[in-house]
C-alpha positions as CSV (number, residue, x, y, z in Angstrom):
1,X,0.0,0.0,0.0
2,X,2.8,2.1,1.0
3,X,4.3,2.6,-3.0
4,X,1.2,3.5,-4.5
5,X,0.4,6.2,-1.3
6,X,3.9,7.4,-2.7
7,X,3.1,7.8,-5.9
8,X,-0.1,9.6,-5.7
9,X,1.6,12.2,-3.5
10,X,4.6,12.9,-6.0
11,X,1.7,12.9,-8.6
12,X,-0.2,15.4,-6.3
13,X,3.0,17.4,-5.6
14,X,3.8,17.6,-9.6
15,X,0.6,18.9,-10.5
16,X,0.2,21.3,-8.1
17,X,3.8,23.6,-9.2
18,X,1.8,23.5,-12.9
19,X,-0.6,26.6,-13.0
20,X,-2.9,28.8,-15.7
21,X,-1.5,32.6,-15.2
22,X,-3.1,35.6,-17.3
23,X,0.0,38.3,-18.2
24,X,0.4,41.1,-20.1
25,X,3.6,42.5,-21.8
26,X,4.1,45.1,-24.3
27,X,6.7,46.3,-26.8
28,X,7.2,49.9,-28.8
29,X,6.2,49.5,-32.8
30,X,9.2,50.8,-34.7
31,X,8.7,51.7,-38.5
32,X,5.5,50.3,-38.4
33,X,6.6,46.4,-37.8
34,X,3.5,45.1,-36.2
35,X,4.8,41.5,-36.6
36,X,8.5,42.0,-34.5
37,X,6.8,44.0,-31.7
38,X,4.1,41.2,-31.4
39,X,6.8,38.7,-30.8
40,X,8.8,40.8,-28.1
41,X,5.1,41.9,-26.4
42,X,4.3,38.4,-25.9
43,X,7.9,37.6,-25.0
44,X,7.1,40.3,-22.1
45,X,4.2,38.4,-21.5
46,X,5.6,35.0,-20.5
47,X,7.9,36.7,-19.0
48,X,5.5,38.3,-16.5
49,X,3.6,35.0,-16.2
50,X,6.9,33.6,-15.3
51,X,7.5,35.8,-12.5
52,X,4.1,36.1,-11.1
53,X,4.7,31.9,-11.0
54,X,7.5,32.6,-8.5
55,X,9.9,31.0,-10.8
56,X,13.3,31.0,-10.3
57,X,15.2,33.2,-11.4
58,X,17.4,30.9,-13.8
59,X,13.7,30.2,-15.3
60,X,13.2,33.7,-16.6
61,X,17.0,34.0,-18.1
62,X,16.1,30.7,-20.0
63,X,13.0,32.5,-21.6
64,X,15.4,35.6,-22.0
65,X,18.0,34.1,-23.5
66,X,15.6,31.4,-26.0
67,X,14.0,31.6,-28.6
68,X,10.0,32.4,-29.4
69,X,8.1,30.4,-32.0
70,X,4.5,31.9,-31.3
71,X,3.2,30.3,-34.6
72,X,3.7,26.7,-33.2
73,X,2.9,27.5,-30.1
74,X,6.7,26.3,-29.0
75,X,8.6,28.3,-26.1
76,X,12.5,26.7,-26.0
77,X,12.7,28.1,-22.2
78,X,13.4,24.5,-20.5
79,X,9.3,23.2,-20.1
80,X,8.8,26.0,-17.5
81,X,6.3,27.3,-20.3
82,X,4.2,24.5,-21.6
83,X,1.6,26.2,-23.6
84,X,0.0,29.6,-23.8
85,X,-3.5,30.8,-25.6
86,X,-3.6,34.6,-27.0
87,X,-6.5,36.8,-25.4
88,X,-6.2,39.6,-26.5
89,X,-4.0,42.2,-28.4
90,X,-4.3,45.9,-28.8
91,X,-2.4,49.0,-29.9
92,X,-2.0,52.4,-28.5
93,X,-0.1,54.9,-28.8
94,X,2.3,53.5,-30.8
95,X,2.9,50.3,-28.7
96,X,1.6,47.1,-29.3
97,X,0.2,45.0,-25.9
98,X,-0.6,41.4,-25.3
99,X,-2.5,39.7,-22.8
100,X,-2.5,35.7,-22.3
101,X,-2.9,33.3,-20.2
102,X,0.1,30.5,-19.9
103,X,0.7,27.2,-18.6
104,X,3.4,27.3,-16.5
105,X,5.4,24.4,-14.6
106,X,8.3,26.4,-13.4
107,X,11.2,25.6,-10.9
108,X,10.3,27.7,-7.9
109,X,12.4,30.0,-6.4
110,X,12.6,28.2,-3.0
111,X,15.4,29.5,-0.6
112,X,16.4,30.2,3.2
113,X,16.1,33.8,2.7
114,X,13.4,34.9,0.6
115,X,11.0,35.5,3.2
116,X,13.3,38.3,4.3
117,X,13.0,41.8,3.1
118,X,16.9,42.4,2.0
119,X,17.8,46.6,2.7
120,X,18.8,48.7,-0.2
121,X,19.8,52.3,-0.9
122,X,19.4,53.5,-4.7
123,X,21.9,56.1,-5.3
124,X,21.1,58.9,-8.3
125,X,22.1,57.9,-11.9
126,X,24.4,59.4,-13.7
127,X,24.0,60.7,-17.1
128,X,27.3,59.2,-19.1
129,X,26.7,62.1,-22.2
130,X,25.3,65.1,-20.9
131,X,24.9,66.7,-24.8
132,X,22.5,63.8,-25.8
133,X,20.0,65.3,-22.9
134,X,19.9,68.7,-24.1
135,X,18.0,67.7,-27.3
136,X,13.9,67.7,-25.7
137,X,15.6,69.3,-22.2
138,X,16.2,65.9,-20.7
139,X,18.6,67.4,-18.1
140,X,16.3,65.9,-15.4
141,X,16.3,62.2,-16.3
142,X,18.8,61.0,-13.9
143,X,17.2,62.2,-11.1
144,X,13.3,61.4,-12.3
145,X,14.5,57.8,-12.8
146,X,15.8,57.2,-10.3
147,X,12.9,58.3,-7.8
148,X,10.7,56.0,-10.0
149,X,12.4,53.3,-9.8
150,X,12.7,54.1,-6.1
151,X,9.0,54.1,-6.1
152,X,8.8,51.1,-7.8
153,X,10.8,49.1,-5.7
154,X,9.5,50.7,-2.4
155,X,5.9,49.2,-3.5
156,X,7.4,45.5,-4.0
157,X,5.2,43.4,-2.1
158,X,8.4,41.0,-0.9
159,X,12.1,40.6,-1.2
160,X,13.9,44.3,-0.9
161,X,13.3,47.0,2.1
162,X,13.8,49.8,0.5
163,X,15.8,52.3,2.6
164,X,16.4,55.4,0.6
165,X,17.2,56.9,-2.6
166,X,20.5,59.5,-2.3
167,X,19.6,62.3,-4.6
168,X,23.3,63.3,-4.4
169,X,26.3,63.8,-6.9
170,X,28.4,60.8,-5.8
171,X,32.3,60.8,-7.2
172,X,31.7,56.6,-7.7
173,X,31.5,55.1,-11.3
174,X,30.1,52.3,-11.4
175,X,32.1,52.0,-14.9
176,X,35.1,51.6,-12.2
177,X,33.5,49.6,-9.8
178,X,33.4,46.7,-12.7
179,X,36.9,47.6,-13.5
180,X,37.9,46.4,-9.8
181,X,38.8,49.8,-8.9
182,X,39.5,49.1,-4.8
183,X,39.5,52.6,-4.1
184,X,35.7,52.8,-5.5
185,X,35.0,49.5,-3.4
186,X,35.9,51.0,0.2
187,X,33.5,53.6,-1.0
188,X,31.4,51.4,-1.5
189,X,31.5,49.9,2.0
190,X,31.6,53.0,3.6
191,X,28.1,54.1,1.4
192,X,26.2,51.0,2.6
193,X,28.1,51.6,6.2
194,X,26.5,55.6,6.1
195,X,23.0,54.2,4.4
196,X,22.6,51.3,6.9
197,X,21.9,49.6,4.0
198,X,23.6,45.7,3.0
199,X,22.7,46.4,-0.8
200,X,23.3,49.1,-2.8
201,X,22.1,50.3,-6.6
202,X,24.0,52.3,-8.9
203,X,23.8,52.6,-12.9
204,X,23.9,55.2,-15.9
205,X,22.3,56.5,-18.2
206,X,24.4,55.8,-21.3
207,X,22.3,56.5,-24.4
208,X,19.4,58.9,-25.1
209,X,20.7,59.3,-29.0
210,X,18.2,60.2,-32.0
211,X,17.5,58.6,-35.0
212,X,15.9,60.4,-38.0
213,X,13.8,59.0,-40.1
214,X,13.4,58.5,-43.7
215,X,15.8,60.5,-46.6
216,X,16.9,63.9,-47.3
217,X,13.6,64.8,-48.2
218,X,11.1,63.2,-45.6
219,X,13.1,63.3,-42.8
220,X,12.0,66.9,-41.8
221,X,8.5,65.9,-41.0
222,X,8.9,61.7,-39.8
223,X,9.2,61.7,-36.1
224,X,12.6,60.5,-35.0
225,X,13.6,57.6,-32.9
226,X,14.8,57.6,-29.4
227,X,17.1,55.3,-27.9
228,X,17.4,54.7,-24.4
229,X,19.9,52.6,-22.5
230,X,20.5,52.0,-18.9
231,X,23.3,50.2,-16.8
232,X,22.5,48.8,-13.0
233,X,24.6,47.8,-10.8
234,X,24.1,45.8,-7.6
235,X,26.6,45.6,-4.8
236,X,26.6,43.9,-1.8
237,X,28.1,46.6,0.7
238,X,29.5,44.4,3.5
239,X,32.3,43.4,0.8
240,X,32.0,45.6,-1.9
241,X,31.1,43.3,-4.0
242,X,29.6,43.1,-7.0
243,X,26.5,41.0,-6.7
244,X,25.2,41.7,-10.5
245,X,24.8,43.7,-13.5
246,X,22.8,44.5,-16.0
247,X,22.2,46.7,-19.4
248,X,18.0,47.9,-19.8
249,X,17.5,49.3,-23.5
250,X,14.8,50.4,-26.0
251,X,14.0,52.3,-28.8
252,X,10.3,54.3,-29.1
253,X,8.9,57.5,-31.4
254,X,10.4,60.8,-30.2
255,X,6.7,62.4,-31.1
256,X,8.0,65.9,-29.6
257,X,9.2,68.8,-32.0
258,X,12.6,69.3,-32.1
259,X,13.0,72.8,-30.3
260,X,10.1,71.5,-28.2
261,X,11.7,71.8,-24.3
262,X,9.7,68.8,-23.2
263,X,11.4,67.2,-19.9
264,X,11.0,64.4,-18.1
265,X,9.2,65.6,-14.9
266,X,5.4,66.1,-16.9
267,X,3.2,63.5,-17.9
268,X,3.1,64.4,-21.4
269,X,6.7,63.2,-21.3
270,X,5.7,59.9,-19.5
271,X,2.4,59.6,-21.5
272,X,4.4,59.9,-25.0
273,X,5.4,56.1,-27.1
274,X,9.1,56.8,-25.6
275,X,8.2,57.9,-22.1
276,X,6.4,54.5,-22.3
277,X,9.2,52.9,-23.7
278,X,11.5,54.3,-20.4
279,X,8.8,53.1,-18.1
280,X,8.5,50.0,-19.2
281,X,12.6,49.5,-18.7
282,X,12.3,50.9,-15.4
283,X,9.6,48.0,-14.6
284,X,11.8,45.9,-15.7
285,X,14.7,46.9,-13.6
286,X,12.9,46.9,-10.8
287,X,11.6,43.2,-11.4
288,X,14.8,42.2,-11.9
289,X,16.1,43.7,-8.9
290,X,13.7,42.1,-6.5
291,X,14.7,38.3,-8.1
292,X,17.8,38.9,-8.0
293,X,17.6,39.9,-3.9
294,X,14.8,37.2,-2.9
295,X,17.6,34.5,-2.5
296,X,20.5,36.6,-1.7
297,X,22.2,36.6,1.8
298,X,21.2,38.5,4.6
299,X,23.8,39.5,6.8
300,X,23.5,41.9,9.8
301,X,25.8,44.3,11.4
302,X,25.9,44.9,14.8
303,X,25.4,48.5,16.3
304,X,24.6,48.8,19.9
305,X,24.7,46.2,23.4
306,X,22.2,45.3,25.7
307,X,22.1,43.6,29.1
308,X,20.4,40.4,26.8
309,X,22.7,40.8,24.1
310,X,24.0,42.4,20.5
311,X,21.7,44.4,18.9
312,X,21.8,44.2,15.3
313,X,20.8,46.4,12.4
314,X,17.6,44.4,11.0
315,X,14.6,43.7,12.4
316,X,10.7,43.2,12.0
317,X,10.3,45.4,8.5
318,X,13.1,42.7,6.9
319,X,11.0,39.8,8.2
320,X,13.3,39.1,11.5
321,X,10.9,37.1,14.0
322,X,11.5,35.6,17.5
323,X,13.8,32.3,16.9
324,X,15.3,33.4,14.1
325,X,19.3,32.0,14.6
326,X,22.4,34.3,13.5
327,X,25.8,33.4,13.5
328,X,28.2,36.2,15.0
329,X,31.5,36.9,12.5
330,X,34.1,39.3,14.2
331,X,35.7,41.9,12.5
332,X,38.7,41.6,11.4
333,X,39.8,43.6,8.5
334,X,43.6,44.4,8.0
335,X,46.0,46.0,5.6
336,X,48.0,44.4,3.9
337,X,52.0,45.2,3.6
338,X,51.0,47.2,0.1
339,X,48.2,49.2,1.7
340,X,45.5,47.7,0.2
341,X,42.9,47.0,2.7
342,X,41.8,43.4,3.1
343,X,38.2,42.0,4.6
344,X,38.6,39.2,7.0
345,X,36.4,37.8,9.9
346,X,36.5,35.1,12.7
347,X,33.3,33.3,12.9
348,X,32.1,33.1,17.2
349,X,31.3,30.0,18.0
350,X,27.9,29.2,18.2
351,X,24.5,30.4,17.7
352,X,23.0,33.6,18.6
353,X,18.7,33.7,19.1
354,X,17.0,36.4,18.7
355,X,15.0,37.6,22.0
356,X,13.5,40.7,21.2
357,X,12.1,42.5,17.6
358,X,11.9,46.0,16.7
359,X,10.5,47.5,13.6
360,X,14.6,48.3,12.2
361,X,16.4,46.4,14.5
362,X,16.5,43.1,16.9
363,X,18.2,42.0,19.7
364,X,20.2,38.7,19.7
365,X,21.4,36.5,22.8
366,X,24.3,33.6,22.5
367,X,22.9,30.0,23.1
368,X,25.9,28.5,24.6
369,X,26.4,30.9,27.0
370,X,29.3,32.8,24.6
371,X,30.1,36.1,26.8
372,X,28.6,39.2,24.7
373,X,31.7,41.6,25.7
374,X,33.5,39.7,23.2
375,X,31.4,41.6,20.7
376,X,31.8,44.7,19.1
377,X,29.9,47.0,17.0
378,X,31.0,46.5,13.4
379,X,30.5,42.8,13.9
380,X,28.5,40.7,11.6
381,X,25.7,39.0,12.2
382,X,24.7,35.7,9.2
383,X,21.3,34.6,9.0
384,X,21.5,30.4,9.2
């Protein structure tokens, strides 16, 4: 009796990860190509039905990174996709929307640390050629997308606490940051040290280029194209490390007259095929942002004593509850003979509980009886 019992529970348990899910993407319609922005709309689509699945994240990058047979009906994205029906398509405005309902039998995204909320500090983005945001007075743009996509993130129903965006003129590059600049990394440290924040966000705007349109002699009255590209950068800023990157980019109708100081602050702007276009990046930035974070570490510092023990930089707003274990890591950061300055820590031994929840902070207590003066603030604190 016992193997059959079995079977119908794995059965059970296979069926119930497979799951109908109505989506809607969209894509900008460039030079009247109805047929390409269909494809990449309902690419968009499955992608959203994909995330609002809970699939892992290595699911959506297979759908990213595959290719899309709509005709057949045949998604190469591993079987996390088995079928989808079309239900409706529309245009406006110059972009083309589809809405679906899909199959989906993804890998879920199942981890220790995704039911905690994972602090992050967006810092303003920088605008890599400032001549290419004169044309339509786009002088604004770093500092408008970057509060949206602060906004964005802060209304995440799980995965990232947002802290706070720095509207500020930082000296760091993120350009430099890749290049493994060490300098830019200790600033790095020191920004999430200032932001109490464990993750940090930084990017550029690298291309807001026109395109005319059509010859010599039509040119003057075809609206031009807009391009739009955008680098993010994720750091984890108890190393400096970074945790991820990634380029955002599109192409929509610049429908505004060419002396035509238009902005990005109005809703004309955001209402317009390429304002769309920038939203629709920023959405998925954000997106990406909150999958990448749902499994990633969560690591505490600690900033104060009390008679019970350390008290420690996260609490109930990142999903820290009573019982909830942390292992202590001391600080021990040197430099090294060439002045470079070198991360180390010596793990305590043992677990520490915690006792006591506040809404930004908790306090944890040793369960082996480890004395709490051989803490320090600066310490770490590892969720297990």
């Amino acid at each position: 009796m016992k193997l059959p019992l079995l079977l119908t529970l794995l059965l059970a348990s296979l069926s119930a990860r497979a799951e109908l899910i109505e989506a809607q993407g969209s894509a900008a319609i460039l030079g009247g190509d109805e047929v390409y922005a269909r494809e990449q709309a309902t690419r968009d689509a499955l992608r959203q039905a994909l995330l609002a699945s809970g699939a892992a994240v290595s699911s959506v990058q297979r759908l990213e990174n595959g290719s899309l047979r709509s005709e057949q009906i045949q998604i190469r994205s591993g079987g996390d996709i088995r079928q989808y029906r079309l239900k409706r398509e529309e245009v406006r405005n110059g972009r083309m929307y589809i809405t679906l309902v899909a199959d989906i039998q993804a890998e879920r995204q199942i981890c220790q640390t995704q039911h905690f909320a994972k602090d992050l500090t967006l810092v303003r983005l920088r605008m890599r050629y400032p001549d290419q945001a004169s044309y339509g007075a786009m002088d604004d743009m770093p500092e408008n997308l970057s509060r949206r996509l602060f906004e964005t993130l802060a209304n995440a129903p799980q995965g990232v606490a947002v802290r706070q965006w720095l509207d500020e003129n930082l000296r760091i590059d993120p350009l430099h940051l890749q290049q493994g600049d060490r300098s830019a990394l200790e600033e790095i440290k020191a920004l999430s040290l200032r932001t109490d924040s464990q993750y940090l966000v930084l990017g550029s705007i690298d291309d807001l280029s026109i395109e005319p349109q059509g010859n010599q002699l039509t040119s003057w009255y075809e609206d031009p194209v807009r391009n739009f590209r955008m680098q993010l950068y994720l750091f984890d800023g108890i190393n400096g490390s970074l945790v991820n990157r990634k380029v955002y980019e599109g192409r929509a109708t610049w429908t505004f007259g060419k002396r035509e100081q238009v902005g990005s602050s109005s809703g004309q702007f955001w209402q317009s095929s390429y304002g769309q276009e920038v939203s629709y990046q920023l959405q998925q930035a954000a997106q990406d942002l909150v999958a990448q974070l749902t499994c990633a570490p969560v690591t505490a510092r600690v900033v104060g004593q009390n008679e019970r023990g350390p008290y420690i930089n996260l609490g109930r707003r990142n999903g820290v509850k009573l019982g909830d274990q942390f292992r202590i890591q001391h600080n021990a950061d040197f430099i090294d003979p060439y002045g470079k300055s070198r991360m180390m820590r010596n793990p305590a031994d043992g677990l520490f509980e915690v006792v006591q929840v506040f809404d930004d902070g908790a306090i944890i207590s040793s369960q082996n009886k480890y004395s709490p003066f051989n803490i320090q603030n600066g310490d770490l604190a590892v969720l297990e």
